[in-house]
C-alpha positions as CSV (number, residue, x, y, z in Angstrom):
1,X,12.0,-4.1,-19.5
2,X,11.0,-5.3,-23.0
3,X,7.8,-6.6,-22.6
4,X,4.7,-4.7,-24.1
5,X,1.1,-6.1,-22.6
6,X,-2.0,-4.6,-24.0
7,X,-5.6,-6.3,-24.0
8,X,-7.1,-6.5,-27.4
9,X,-9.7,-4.3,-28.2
10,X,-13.4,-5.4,-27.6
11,X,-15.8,-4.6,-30.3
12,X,-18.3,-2.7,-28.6
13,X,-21.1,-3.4,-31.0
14,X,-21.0,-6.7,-30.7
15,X,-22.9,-8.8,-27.8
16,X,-21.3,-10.7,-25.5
17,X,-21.7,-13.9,-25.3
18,X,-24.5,-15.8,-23.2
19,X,-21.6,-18.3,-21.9
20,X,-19.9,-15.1,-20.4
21,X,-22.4,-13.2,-19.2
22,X,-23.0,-15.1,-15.7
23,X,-23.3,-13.2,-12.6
24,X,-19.9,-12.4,-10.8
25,X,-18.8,-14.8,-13.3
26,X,-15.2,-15.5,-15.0
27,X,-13.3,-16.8,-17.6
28,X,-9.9,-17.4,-17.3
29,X,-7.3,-17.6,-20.4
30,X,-3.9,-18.1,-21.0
31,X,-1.0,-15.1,-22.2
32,X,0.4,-15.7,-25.8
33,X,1.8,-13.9,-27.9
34,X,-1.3,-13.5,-29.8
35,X,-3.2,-12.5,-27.4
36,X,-1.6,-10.0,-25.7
37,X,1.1,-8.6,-28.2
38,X,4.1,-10.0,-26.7
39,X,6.9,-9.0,-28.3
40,X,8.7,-12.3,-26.9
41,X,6.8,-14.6,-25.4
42,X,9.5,-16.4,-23.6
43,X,10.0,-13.2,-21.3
44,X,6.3,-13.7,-20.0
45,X,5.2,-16.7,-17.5
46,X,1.4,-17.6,-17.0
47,X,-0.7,-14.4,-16.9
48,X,-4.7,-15.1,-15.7
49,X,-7.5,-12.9,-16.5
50,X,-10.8,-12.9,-15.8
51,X,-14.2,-11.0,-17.4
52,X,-16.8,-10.8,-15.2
53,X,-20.3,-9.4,-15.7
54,X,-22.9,-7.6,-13.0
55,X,-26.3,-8.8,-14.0
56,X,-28.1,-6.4,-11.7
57,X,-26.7,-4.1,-14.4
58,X,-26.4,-5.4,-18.1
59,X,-24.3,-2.3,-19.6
60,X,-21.4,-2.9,-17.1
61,X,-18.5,-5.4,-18.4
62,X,-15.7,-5.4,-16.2
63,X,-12.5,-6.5,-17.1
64,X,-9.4,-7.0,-14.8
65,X,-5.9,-8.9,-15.2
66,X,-5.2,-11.8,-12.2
67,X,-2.1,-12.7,-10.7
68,X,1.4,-11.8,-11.3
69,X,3.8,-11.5,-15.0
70,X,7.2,-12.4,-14.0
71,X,9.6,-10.6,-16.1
72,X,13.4,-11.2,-16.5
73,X,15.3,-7.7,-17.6
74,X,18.9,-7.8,-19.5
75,X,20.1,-7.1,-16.1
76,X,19.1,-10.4,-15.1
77,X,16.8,-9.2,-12.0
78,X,13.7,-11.0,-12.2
79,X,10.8,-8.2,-11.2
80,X,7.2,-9.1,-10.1
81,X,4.6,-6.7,-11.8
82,X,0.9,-7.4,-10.2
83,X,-1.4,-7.1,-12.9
84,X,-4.8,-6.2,-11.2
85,X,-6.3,-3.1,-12.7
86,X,-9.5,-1.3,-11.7
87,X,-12.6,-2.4,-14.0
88,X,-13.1,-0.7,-17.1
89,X,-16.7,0.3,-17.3
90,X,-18.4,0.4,-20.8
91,X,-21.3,2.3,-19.5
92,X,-18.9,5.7,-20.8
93,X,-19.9,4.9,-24.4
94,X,-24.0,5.0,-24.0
95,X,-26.2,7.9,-23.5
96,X,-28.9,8.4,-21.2
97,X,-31.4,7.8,-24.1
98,X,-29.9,4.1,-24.7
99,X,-29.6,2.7,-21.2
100,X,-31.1,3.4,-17.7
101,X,-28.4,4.0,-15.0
102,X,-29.1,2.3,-12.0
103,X,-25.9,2.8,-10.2
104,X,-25.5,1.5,-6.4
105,X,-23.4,2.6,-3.6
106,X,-20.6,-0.5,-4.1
107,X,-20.4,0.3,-8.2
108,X,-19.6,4.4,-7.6
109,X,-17.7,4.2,-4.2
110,X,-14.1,4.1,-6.0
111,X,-14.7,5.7,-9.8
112,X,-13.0,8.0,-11.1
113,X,-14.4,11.8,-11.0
114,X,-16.2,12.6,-14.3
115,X,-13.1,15.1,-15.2
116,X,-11.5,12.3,-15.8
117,X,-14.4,9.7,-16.5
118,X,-14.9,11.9,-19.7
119,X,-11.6,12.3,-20.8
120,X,-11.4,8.5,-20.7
121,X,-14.5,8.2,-23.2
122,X,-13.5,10.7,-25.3
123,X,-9.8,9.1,-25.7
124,X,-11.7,5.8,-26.4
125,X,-14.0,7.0,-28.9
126,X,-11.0,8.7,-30.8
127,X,-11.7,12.6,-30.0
128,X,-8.6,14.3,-29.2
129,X,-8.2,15.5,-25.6
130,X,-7.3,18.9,-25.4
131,X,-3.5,19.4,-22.8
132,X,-4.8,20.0,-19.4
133,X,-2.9,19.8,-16.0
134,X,-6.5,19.0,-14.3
135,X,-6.7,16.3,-12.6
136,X,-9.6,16.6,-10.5
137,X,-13.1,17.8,-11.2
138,X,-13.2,21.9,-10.9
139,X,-15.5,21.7,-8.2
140,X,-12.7,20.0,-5.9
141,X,-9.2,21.6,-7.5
142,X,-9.8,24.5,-5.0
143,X,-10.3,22.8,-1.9
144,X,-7.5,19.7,-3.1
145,X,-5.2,22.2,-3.7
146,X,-6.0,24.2,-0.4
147,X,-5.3,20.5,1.5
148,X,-1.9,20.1,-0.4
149,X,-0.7,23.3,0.7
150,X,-0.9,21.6,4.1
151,X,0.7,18.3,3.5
152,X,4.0,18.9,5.3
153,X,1.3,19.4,8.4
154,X,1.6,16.6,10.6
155,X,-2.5,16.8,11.3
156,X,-3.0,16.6,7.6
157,X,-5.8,14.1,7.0
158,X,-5.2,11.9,4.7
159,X,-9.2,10.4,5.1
160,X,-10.7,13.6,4.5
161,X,-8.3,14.1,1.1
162,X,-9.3,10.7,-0.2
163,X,-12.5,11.5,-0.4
164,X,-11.9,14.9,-1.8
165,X,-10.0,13.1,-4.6
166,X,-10.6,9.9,-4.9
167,X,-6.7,9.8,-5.2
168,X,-5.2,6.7,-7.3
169,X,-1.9,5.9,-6.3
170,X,-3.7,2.8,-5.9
171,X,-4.3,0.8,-9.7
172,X,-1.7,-1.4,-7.5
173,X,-3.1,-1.3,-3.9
174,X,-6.6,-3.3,-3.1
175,X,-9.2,-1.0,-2.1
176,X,-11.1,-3.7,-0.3
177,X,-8.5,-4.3,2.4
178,X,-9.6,-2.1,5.5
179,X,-5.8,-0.7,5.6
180,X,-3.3,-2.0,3.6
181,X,-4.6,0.1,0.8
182,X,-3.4,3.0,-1.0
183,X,-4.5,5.5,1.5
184,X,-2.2,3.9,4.1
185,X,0.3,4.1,1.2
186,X,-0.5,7.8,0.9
187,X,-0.5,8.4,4.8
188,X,3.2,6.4,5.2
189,X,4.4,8.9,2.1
190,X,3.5,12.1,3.7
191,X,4.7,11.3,7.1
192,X,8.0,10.8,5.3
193,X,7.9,13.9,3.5
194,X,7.5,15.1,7.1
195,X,10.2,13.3,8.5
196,X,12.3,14.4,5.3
197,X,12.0,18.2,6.0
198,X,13.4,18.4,9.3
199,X,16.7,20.0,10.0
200,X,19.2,16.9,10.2
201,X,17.7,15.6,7.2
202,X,16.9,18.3,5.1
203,X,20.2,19.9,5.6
204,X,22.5,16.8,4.2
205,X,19.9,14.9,1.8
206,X,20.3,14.7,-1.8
207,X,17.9,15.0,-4.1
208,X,19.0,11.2,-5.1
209,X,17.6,10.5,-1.4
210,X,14.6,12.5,-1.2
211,X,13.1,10.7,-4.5
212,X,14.2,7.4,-3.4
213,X,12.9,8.0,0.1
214,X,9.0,8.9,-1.2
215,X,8.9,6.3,-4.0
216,X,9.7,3.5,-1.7
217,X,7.4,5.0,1.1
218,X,4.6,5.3,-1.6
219,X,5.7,1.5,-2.8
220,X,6.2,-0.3,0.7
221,X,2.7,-1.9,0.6
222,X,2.0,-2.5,-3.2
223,X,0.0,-5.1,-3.8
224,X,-0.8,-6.2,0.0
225,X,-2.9,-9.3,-0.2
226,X,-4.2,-8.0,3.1
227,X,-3.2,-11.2,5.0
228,X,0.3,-11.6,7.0
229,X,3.0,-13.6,6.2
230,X,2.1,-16.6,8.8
231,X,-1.1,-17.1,6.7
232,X,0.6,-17.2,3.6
233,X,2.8,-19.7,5.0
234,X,0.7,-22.1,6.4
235,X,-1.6,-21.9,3.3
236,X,1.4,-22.8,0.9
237,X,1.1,-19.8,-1.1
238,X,3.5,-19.2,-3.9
239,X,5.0,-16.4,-2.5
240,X,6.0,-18.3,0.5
241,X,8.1,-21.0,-1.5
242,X,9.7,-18.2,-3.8
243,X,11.3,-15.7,-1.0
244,X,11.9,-18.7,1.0
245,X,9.4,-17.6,4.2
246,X,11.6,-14.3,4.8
247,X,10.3,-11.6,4.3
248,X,8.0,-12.5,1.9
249,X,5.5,-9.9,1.6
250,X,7.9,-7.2,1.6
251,X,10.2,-9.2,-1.2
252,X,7.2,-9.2,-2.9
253,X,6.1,-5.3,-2.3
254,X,10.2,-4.4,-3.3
255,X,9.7,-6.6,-6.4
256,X,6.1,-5.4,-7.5
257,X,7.9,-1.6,-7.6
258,X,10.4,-2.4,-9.6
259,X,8.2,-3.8,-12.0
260,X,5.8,-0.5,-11.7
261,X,8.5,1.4,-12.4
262,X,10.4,-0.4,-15.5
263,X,6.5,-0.6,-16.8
264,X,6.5,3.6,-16.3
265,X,9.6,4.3,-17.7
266,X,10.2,6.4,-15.1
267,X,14.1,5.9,-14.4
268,X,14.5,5.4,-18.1
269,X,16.9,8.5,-18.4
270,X,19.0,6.9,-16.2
271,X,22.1,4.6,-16.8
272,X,21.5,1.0,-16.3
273,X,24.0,1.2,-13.8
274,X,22.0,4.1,-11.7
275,X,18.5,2.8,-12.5
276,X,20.0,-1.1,-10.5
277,X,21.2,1.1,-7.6
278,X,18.1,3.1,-7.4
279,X,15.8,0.0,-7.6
280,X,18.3,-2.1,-4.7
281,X,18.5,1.2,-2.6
282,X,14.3,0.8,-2.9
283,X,14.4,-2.5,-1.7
284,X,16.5,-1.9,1.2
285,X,14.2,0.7,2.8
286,X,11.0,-1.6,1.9
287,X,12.7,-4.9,3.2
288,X,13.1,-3.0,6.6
289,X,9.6,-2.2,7.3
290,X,9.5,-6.2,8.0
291,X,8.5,-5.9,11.8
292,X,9.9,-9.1,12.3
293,X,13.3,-6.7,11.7
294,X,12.3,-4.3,14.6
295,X,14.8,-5.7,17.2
296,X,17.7,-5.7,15.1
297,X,17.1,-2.1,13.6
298,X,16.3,-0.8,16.4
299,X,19.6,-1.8,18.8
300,X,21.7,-0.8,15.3
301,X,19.7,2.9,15.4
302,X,20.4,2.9,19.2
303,X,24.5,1.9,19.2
304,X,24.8,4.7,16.7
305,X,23.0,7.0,19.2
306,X,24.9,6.0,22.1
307,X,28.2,6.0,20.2
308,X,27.2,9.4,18.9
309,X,29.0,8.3,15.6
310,X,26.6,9.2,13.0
311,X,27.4,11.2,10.3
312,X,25.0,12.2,7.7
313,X,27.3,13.1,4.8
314,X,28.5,9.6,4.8
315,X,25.8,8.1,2.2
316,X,25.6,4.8,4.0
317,X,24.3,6.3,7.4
318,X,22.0,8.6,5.1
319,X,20.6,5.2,3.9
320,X,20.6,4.2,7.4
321,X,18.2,7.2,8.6
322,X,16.1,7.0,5.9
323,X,15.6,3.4,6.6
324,X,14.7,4.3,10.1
325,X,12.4,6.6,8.9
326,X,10.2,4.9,6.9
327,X,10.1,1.9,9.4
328,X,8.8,5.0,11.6
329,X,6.3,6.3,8.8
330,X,4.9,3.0,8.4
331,X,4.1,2.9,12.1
332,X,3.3,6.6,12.8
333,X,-0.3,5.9,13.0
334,X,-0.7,6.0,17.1
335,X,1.6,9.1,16.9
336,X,-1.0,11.4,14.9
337,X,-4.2,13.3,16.7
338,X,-6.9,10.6,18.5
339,X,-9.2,11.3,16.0
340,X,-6.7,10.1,12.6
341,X,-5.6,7.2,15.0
342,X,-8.3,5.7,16.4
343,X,-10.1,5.3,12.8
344,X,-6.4,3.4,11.1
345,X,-6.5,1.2,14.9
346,X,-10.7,0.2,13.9
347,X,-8.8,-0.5,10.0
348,X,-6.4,-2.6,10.6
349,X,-8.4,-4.2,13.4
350,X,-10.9,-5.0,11.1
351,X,-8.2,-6.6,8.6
352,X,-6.5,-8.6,11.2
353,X,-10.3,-9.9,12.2
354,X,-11.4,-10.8,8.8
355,X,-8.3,-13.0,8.2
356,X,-9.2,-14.7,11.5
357,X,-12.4,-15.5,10.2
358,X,-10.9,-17.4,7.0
359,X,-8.8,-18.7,9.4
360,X,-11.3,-20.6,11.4
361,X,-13.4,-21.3,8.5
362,X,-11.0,-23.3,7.0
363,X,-9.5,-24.8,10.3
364,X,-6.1,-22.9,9.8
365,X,-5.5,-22.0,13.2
366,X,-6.2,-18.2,14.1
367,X,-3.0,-16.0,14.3
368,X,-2.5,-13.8,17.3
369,X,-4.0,-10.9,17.0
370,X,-6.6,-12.2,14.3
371,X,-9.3,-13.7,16.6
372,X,-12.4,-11.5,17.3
373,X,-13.4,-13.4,20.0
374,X,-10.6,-13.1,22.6
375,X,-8.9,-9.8,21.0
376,X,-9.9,-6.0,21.6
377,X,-8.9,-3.1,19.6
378,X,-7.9,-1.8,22.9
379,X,-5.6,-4.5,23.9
380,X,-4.1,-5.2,20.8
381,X,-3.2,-0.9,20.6
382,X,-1.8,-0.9,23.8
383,X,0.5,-4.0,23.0
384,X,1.8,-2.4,19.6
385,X,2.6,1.3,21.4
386,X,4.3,-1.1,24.0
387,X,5.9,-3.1,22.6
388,X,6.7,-1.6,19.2
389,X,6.0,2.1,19.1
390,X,7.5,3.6,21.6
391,X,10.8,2.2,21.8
392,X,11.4,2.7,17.8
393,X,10.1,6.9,18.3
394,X,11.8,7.0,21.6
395,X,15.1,6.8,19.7
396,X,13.5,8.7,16.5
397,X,13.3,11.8,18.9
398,X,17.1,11.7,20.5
399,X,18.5,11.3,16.8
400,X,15.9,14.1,15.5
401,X,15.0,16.1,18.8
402,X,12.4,18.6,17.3
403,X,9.1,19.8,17.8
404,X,7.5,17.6,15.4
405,X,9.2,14.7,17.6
406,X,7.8,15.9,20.7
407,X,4.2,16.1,19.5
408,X,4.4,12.8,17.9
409,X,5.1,11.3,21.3
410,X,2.5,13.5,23.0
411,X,0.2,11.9,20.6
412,X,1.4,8.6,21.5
413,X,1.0,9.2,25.0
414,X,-2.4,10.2,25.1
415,X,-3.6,7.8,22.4
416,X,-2.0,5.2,24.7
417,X,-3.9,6.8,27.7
418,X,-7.0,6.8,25.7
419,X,-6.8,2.8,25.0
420,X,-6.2,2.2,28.3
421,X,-9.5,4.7,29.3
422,X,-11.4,2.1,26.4
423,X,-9.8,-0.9,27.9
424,X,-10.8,-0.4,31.4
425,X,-14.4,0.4,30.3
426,X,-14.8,-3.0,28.6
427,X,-13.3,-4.9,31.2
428,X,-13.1,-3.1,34.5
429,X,-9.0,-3.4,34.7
430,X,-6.6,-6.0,33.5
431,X,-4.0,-6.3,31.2
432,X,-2.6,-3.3,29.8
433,X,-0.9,-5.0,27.2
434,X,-1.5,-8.0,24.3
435,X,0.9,-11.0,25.2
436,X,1.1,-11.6,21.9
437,X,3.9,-8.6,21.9
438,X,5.5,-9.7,24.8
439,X,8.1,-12.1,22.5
440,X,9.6,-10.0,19.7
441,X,9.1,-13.6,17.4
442,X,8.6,-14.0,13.8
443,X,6.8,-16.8,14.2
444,X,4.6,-14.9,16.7
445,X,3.9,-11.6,15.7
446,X,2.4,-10.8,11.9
447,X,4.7,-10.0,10.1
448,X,2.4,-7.3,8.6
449,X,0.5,-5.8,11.7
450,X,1.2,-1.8,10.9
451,X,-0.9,-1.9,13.6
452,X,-2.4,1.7,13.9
């Protein structure tokens, strides 16, 4: 990709404007050339930005980029590259003696650590950062690096390492959506790197397959809008119209990596030819975490099994497996201890329920699943293990027959059995499962639930 974006550098001794400085306020602007640096301009389409100001605290100017910079690469694969960024704060470049912090729970909740809250101020002000590998503040390197010793655990907690880290995978995920965020992201990865160590995988994968495997598992979700694709069809979004209504979100989430990673430079060693294969192979495994896919995978993954015909050093049923395993990651959530399951089922709960409130306020029609009036968390668990779950880890443990299979569906079993305990609480018996699984229907079920 030959495109180079930078934001032009804001004189920090000069005011801002009154006009800006309005309260959640914005401005929006146009990309040019001159603005952003463009080599060629005709490479970039519209690019929005917005400046926004916090009145309740006058030092703060936050800065972030809006909506998406299509890009067309030699190869002729047009990527998408969301451009959201957390804020920049300018309160690194005052002392104490010039401004009084007031800082509230909402402004700190997702900063950086002041390891690396320093090093950005002193790489802004000029002073040369002396080579470090930390990447955490000292006080957490121990017990970080005490929890990474354990991330091929299948207990790991990925909630209790966020907030040791404050890990950011996530400049691309939205922190405000209750699960599609990057902690999800981080929890899908590390189930795969679970899935990825045991014996009928470790024993045939490349190291081509291994890489490809975490990046897409780390990319599956990038920048979730934390609505399904159902809303985004009946509100005419953009994305809708482009991929057609198929698949939309995870076109989008396929193309959004491949932008991240021409931006990094990552696969630049590569041949073109290699880095095109690596960025389709991507796709593929992303483009089948589209539950809307589930039926068809899953009878595919279950003729093999029958037929007994898989063969792991043929590449194609490598690619195959690894497919199954991330749509299996993605999923894994009712699978893990009650105590990491139940908090993702009161997430993603919570997500479904907030775009059922924009539903009704804007007379959309509420999606199943999205209406916190007539759905429980209980319900809406027990139809996903159902209906979705089970089936798709059923077969996970007669291709991979292991110990790590077996817990995960003890897990699943008592998570299940503990909905059902929740369920009968609330309502004194009933329906052990949400209809709205009952029809395996795109037009039906979100096409985003990860329900978990």
């Amino acid at each position: 990709m030959e495109v180079c974006c930078q934001l032009p550098v804001l004189p920090l001794d000069r005011p801002v404007p009154q006009h800006v400085l309005s309260r959640r306020g914005a401005i929006s602007f146009s990309s040019s050339s001159a603005l952003f640096g463009c080599p060629n301009p005709r490479q970039l389409s519209q690019r929005r930005g917005a400046i926004s100001y916090d009145s309740s605290d006058q030092t703060a100017l936050y800065i972030r980029m809006l909506g998406d910079v299509r890009v067309r690469s030699r190869a002729g694969f047009e990527t998408e590259r969301r451009g959201s960024h957390p804020y920049i704060d300018f309160r690194i470049f005052h002392s104490n003696s010039e401004i009084e912090v007031s800082v509230s729970a909402r402004n700190v909740r997702r900063l950086l650590s002041f390891q690396r809250y320093l090093r950005s101020s002193r790489f802004f002000r000029g002073i040369t950062v002396p080579n470090s590998s930390n990447i955490l503040d000292d006080d957490y390197n121990g017990q970080a690096k005490c929890m990474l010793e354990k991330v091929g655990n299948w207990n790991f907690d990925i909630f209790l390492f966020d907030r040791l880290t404050n890990v950011m995978v996530q400049e691309d995920y939205h922190s405000q959506n209750p699960y599609h965020n990057a902690v999800h992201a981080a929890d899908v990865t590390q189930a795969m790197h679970c899935y990825l160590k045991e014996p009928k995988l470790s024993e045939s994968l490349t190291p081509w397959d291994v890489l490809l495997s975490l990046i897409a598992a780390a990319t599956h979700d990038l920048d979730h809008p934390g609505v399904n694709q159902p809303f985004l069809i009946k509100t005419n979004h953009y994305l809708a119209t482009l991929y057609k209504n198929t698949s939309v979100l995870e076109n989008h989430h396929w193309r959004s990596a491949v932008g991240l990673l021409r931006e990094s430079g990552l696969f630049a060693h590569m041949s073109l030819e290699n880095r095109q294969l690596m960025e389709s192979q991507i796709g593929d495994l992303i483009l089948a975490t589209d539950i809307s896919q589930q039926n068809e995978y899953l009878s595919m993954f279950r003729s093999h099994l029958d037929r007994g015909d898989l063969c792991l050093e043929d590449a194609n049923h490598r690619h195959f497996i690894l497919q199954m395993a991330l749509k299996c990651a993605d999923i894994c959530n009712p699978c893990r201890t009650w105590e990491l399951s139940k908090q993702w089922s009161e997430k993603v709960t919570e997500e479904f329920f907030h775009q059922g409130d924009i539903e009704k306020k804007y007379h959309l029609g509420v999606s199943p699943l999205c209406d916190r009036q007539t759905e429980t968390i209980a319900n809406i668990q027990i139809g996903f293990m159902t209906y979705l779950v089970e089936p798709l880890f059923a077969e996970w443990a007669r291709f991979s027959n292991t110990r790590l299979s077996q817990t995960m569906l003890g897990h699943l079993g008592l998570n299940k059995a503990s909905w059902k305990g929740v369920q009968r609480e609330q309502c004194g018996g009933g329906e052990d499962a949400d209809p709205a699984f009952e029809e395996m229907d795109s037009d039906i079920l979100p096409q985003e639930p990860r329900l978990s």
